[in-house]
N, C-alpha and C positions, 0 to 999 in steps of 0.2 A: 269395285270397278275392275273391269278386265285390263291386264298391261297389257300395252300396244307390242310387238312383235317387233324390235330390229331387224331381224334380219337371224340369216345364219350365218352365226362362223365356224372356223374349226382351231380346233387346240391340241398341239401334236403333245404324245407322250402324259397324255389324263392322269394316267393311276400315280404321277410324282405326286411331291411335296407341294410345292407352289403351282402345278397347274390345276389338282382340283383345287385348289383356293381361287385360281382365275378363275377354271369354269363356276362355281358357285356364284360368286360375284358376277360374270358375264350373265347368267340366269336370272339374278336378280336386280339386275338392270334393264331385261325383258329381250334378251336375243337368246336366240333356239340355238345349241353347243352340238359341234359334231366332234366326237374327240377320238384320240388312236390311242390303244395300246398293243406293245407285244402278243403273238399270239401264246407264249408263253406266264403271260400275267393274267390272272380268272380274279385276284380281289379288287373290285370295282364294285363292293357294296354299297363302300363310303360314296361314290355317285350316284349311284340310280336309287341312294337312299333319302337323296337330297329334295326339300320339299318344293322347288320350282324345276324340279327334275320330272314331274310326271305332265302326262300327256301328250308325250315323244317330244319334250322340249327338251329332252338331254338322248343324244346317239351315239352308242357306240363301237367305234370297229378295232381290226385286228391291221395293223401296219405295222410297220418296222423300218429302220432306217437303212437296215443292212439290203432291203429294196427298195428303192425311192418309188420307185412304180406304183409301191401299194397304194401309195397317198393318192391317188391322179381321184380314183373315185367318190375318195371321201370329201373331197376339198371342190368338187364341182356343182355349183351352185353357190357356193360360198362368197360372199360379199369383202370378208376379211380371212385370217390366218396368223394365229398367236404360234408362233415355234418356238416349243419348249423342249421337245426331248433332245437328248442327249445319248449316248453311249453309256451302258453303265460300267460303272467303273467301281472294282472291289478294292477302299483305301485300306482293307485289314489284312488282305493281303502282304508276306513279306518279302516273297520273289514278286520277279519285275514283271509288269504288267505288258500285257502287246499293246504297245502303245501306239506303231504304227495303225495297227486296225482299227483302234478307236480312233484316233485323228479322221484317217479317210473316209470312214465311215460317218462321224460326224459333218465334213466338208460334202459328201456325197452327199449325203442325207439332205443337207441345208439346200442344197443344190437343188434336188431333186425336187423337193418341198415349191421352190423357187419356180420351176420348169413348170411342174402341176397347174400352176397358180397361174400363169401365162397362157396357159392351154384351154380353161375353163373361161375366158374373158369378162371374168363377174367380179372377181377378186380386187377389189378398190385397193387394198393394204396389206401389208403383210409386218410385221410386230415378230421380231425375233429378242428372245431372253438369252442375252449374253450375262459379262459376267465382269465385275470388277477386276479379276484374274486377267483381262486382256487389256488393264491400262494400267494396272499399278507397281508391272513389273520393269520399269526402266531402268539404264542404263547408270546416267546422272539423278537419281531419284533426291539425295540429298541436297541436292542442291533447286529442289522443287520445293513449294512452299501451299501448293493447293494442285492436287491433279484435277484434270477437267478433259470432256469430253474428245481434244485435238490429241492426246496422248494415247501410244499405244505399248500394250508391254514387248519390249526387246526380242526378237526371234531366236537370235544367236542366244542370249543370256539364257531362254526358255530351256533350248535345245542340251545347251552347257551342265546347266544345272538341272536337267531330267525333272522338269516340272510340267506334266506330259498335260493334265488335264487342264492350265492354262493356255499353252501352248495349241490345244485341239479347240480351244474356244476364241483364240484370237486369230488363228489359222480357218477357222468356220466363219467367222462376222467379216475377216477380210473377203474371203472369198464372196458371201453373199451380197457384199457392196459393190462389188465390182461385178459381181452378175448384173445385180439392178439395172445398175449405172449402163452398162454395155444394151439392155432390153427396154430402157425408159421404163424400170418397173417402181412403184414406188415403195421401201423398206425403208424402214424404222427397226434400230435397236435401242433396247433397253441395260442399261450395265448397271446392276443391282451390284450391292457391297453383301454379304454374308443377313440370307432373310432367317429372318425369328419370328416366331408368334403360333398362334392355332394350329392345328392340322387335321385334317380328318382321317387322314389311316388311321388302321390296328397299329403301326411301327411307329415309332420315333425316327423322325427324318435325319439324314445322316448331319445338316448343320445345326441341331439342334443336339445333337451327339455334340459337335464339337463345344457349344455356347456351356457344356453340363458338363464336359471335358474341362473349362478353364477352372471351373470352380470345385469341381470332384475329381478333378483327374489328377495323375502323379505330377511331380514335378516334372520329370521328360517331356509327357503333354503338355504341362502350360509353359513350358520354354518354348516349345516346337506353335505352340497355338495364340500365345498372349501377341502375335503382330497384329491378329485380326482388331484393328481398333475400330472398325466401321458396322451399323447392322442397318438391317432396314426392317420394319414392320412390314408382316406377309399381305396387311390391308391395305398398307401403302405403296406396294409394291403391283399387288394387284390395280390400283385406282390407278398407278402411277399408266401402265399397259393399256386399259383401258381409255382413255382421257388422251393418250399419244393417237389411239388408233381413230378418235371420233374426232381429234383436231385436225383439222386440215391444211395447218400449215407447218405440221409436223416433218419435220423433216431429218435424217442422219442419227447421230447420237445423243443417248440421254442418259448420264446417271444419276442414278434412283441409291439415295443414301441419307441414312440422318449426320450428324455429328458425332463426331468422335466419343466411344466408349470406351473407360477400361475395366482391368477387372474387378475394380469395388464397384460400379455400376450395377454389374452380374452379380457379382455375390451380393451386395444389397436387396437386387431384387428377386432371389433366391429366398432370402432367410423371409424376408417379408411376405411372398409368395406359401412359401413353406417355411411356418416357423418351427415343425419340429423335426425336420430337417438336421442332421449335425452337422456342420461342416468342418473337413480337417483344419488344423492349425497349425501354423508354419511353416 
């Protein structure tokens, strides 16, 4: 039997980690995906390789965020709007990143995305992937016992401590609430904790570098990396996106996270995973 057609949406920044897993999942829930990427990114196999991808159920264009403009065309018609991309950002790098440029460019971009969507008058929703990075950096954190969706991480503390790519994520989700809010538009974010699971590029996504980092990496790494005690499953993350955007009385923020992991979680499910795997000792 043929699946019925939701609708179309669009999903900014396709070629990542977690948005071809939305798109996938969005496809296989029976809505037609219009997705961006860079005009400098060409590997888009792992999409148009995808088997609810043919029949022009999967589109895709060239945008960028460092134009918000680009988006106007893609996103017209559009019922809803998943914003995923982000600035990239080189973490192997060891001089200091332009961090101003990502920031604005991120907030422009959000913006932009935002304005599009108002322009086209179709767009029911709009589902922005923030980031656990923009509520877990507080002030008094020790003195918290469960963070939850009313908490935001500290601007000054961000700034302080040069921790740019949180700081460009909670300076982006501000800004687009308070677009909304000023337009009557209706936005939903998602604040995932550090996603793990499948992926369909050729690369290894960079938090899956990190999760292969706590259990392989040197000691420096898992000093620098062993805070992360949170993950989320990339299925449940995606279902999580989804399921905000078709409820309707969805409203503000959500975080999307399992329960506390640490590192014998990982490395358990490492050795079992790959048991002939070596893994260092001590």
């Amino acid at each position: 039997m043929e699946r019925v057609n939701k609708g179309a949406v669009c999903v900014t920044g396709g070629a990542g980690y977690f948005a071809s897993w939305l798109i996938k999942s969005l496809l296989e829930r029976g809505y037609t995906v219009r997705t961006t990427v860079r005009s400098d990114y060409r590997q888009v196999s792992h999409l148009k390789s995808l088997p609810e991808a043919s029949g022009n159920k999967l589109q895709v264009f060239i945008a960028d965020l460092e134009r918000p403009e680009s988006f106007a065309a893609v996103i017209d018609g559009c019922i809803g709007v998943f914003h995923v991309a982000h600035p990239i950002i080189d973490f192997t790098r060891k001089t200091e990143e332009p961090h101003d440029k990502m920031i604005n460019t991120s907030i422009e971009g959000g913006i932009g995305v935002l304005k599009a969507c108002l322009r086209t008058k179709t767009v029911k929703k709009v589902i922005y992937t923030s980031s656990a990075a923009a509520a877990v950096f507080i002030s008094n954190k020790k003195d918290v016992e469960e963070i939850n969706e009313k908490m935001w991480s500290d601007i000054d503390t961000l700034q302080k401590t040069g921790k740019w790519y949180p700081l460009s994520k909670t300076l982006t989700e501000r800004a687009m609430f308070e677009f909304a809010e000023q337009h009557g538009f209706e936005l939903v974010s998602v604040v995932p904790s550090m996603i793990v699971g499948q992926f369909l590029s050729s690369s290894l996504p960079f938090s899956l570098k990190i999760s292969q980092a706590l259990v392989l990496g040197t000691r420096e790494q898992y000093n620098l990396l062993s805070t992360l005690k949170n993950a989320v499953h990339i299925d449940d993350a995606a279902s999580a996106h989804i399921f905000l955007f078709e409820c309707p009385n969805a409203t503000g923020r959500y975080i999307c996270s399992s329960s506390d992991i640490t590192i014998h979680d990982i490395a358990k499910f490492v050795s079992t995973k790959y048991p002939d795997l070596q893994l260092p000792t001590g």
